[in-house]
C-alpha positions, -999 to 999 in steps of 0.1 A, spaced: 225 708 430 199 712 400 178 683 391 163 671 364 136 651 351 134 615 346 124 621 311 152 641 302 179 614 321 163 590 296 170 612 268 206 618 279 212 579 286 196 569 257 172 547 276 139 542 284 121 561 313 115 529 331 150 523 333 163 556 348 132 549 373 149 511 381 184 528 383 173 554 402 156 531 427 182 506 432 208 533 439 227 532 404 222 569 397 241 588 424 222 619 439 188 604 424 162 616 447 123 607 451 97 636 460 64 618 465 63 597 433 86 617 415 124 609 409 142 641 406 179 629 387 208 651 394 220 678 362 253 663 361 247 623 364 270 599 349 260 567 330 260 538 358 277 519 333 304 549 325 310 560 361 343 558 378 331 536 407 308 512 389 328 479 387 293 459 402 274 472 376 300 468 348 300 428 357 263 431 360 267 444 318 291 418 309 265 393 323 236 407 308 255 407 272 268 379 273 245 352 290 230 342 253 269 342 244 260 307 218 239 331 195 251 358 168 234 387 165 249 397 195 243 437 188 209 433 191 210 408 223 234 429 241 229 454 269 257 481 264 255 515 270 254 541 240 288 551 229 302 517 239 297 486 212 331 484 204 341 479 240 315 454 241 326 436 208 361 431 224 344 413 252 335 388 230 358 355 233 344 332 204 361 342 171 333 340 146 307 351 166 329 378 174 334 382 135 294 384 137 294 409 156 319 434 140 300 427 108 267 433 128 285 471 138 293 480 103 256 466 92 245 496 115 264 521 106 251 520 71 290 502 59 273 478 39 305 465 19 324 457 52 296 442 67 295 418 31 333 413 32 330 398 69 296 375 68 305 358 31 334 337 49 302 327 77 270 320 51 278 286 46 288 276 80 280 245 96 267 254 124 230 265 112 226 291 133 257 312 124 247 304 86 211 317 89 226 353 110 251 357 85 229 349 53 206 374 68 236 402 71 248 391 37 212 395 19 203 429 37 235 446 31 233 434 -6 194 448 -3 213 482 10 237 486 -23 212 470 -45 230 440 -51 188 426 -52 199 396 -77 221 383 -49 197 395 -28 170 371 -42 191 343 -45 204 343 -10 168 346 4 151 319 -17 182 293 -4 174 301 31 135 300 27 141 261 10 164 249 32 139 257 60 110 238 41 127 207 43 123 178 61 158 178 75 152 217 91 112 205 101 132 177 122 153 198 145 145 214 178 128 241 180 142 264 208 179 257 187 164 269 154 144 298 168 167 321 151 164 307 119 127 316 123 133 353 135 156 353 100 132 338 81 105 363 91 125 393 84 128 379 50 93 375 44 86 414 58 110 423 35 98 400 2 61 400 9 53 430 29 20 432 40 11 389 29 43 384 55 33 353 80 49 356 113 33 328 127 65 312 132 85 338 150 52 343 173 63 306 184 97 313 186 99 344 205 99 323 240 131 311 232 149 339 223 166 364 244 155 398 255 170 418 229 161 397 197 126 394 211 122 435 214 136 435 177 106 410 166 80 434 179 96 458 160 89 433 126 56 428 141 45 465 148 62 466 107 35 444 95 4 465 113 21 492 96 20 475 65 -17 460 69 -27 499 76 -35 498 113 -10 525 126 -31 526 164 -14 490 163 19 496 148 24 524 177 6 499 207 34 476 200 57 499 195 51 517 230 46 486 246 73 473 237 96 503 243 77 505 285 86 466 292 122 471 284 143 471 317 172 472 294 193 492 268 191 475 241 203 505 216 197 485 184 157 473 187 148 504 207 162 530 178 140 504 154 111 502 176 114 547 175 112 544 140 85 526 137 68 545 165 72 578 142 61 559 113 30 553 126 25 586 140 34 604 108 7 585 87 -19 593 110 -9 633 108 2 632 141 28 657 131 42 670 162 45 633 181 62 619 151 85 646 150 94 643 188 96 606 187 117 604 154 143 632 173 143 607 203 154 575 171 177 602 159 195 610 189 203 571 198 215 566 164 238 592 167 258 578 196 270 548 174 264 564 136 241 534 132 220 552 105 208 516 89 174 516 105 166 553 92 179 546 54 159 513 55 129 534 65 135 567 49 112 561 20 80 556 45 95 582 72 69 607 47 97 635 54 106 632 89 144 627 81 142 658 59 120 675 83 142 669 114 180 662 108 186 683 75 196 715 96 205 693 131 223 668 117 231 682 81 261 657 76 243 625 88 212 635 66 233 638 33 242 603 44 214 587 50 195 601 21 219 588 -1 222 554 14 183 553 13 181 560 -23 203 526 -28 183 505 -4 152 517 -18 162 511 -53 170 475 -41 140 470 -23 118 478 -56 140 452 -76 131 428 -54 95 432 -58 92 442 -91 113 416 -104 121 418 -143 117 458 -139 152 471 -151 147 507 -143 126 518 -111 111 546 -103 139 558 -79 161 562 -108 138 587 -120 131 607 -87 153 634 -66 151 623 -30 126 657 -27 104 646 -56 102 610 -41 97 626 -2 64 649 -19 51 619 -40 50 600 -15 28 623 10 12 632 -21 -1 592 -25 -5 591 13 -35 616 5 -12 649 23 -28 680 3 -6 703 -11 -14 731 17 -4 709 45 30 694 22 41 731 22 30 733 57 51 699 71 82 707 50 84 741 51 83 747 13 65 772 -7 31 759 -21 41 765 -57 73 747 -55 52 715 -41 29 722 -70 61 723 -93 73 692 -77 41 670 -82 42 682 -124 76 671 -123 69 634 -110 38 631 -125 58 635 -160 85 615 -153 67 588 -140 44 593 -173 10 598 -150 -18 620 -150 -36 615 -121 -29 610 -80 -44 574 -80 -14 561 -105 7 574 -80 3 535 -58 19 516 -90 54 535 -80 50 541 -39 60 519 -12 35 511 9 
């Protein structure tokens, strides 16, 4: 029998070292063996959630997914095994949450109209908590087809409605979602001003899943604040403590993870980590959290899926041009043209490592492109943006 090491089970599973190291040592991996500290993991293992004889672990999923069964955002709560959300989703027995849920599925997947079509019958529900989950869906896949007037408008109801006295009044472990929501919103409006006081408080009450996904908007904020040592710690950390799957915070928590590596030329780590964000994606097709982050990947997505996954990056390159175009609406707001309307998806890739203070040398270098056609590039956005000069370039660029 050929083995394997626990580092490339993880891979394969889609999981976290830890976890194949807990599997393997409560028996869950069959063949798994330990010499001295090491856990050698048979070639050919099988999923313990997608072998033939697993019907103890199976109920041991269904219990882990569905214990916080009263809350929405179920995707990012639940503990299912890549390749398997929409055998999870039928698990669900509550209609709207199952609803949720589906919407939640096509939210990931980049489907950004179905995900609208399900969640406006939801946004003014009466239960609070499936209002806030679905206003959240609504606005972000709005954000995603640049739909940013609705965008705007659904966001400033839900930040007022939490201001009042009536919302101030109830408890605080029942509206601890609301607060997650709200500081998603606030990352996405304010960036880098973003207070997450709030959801600091409210992470004790919210499950396992939805907690990984706030250190995600946590390590997003150090990102946006400049400290990438921080936005990688939490990351990392984050990523170590999770006994889990959780497919939909971990791929997020990769992405960020690459971000920060990328920005501090740590080329050859943020390549290996974005692969690992890459790879998990790919077992649903939930591309969201790349397009939502393509514009500060700095090139990785060009750099690492336009040969491997040459479909999926066509996708997700023009998915990101929509979300980004949204996303500058939003904070420019009385701008009608934006400066994505002006750039190629190359142009905008090179401007951007061009503001991040890349030189043109080590451009060419990272994406593998002749030095005079990065030179060309730069002329071009510097005249179509109507600058002269690299510093004008941060009136146009993300963070």
């Amino acid at each position: 029998m050929e083995f394997i090491s626990v580092q490339q089970a993880a891979a394969n599973f889609g999981v976290t070292v830890r976890t194949v190291q807990k599997w393997a040592k409560e028996g869950k991996i069959k063949g798994a063996m330990r010499v001295g500290k090491v856990w050698l993991i048979p070639q050919n293992a099988v999923h313990p959630y997608e072998s033939n004889d697993a019907e103890d672990n199976y109920e041991e999923w269904l219990y882990n997914t569905n214990k916080f069964e009263h809350l929405p955002f179920r995707l990012m709560c639940a503990d299912f095994a890549p390749g398997r959300c929409l055998d999870y989703i039928e698990t669900i027995d509550n209609t709207k949450i199952k609803s949720i849920s589906e919407a939640e599925y096509h939210f990931f997947k980049g489907n950004s109209e179905r995900c609208i079509e399900i969640v406006e019958n939801y946004i003014s529900d009466s239960d609070d908590t499936i209002a806030f989950c679905s206003g959240l869906l609504y606005g972000v896949a709005n954000l995603n087809i640049c739909n940013y007037r609705v965008v705007r408008i659904t966001f400033d109801d839900m930040k007022k409605y939490i201001l009042t006295k009536e919302f101030a009044e109830r408890d605080a472990k029942k509206e601890s979602i609301a607060f997650f929501a709200s500081s998603i919103i606030d990352i996405l409006l304010h960036g880098a001003k973003a207070d997450l006081t709030k959801l600091r408080e409210a992470m004790q009450y919210l499950p396992d899943g939805i907690r990984l996904f706030s250190t995600y908007i946590m390590a997003l904020l150090s990102y946006y604040n400049g400290d990438y040592s921080r936005t990688i710690g939490i990351a990392d950390t984050a990523i170590s403590l999770c006994t889990h799957i959780h497919l939909v915070p971990v791929i997020y928590l990769h992405v960020i993870a690459a971000i920060g590596l990328i920005n501090m030329k740590k080329i050859e780590e943020a390549k290996a980590r974005f692969r690992i964000a890459v790879d998990l994606a790919a077992a649903e097709g939930f591309w969201a959290p790349i397009i939502q982050h393509h514009g500060i990947l700095l090139g990785l997505p060009e750099v690492c899926m336009r040969e491997a996954y040459s479909a999926e990056f066509r996708y997700v390159a023009l998915g990101a041009h929509d979300f980004l175009k949204g996303w500058y609406h939003i904070n420019h707001v009385g701008e009608e043209k934006s400066m994505v309307d002006e750039l190629s998806t190359t142009e905008f890739v090179i401007a951007m490592l061009f503001h991040k203070g890349w030189s043109m040398k080590e451009i060419s270098f990272y994406l593998e492109m002749s030095l005079r056609m990065v030179k060309q590039h730069i002329s071009t956005v510097y005249l179509k943006l109507g600058i002269t000069k690299r510093e004008e370039l941060k009136n146009y660029m993300p963070v």
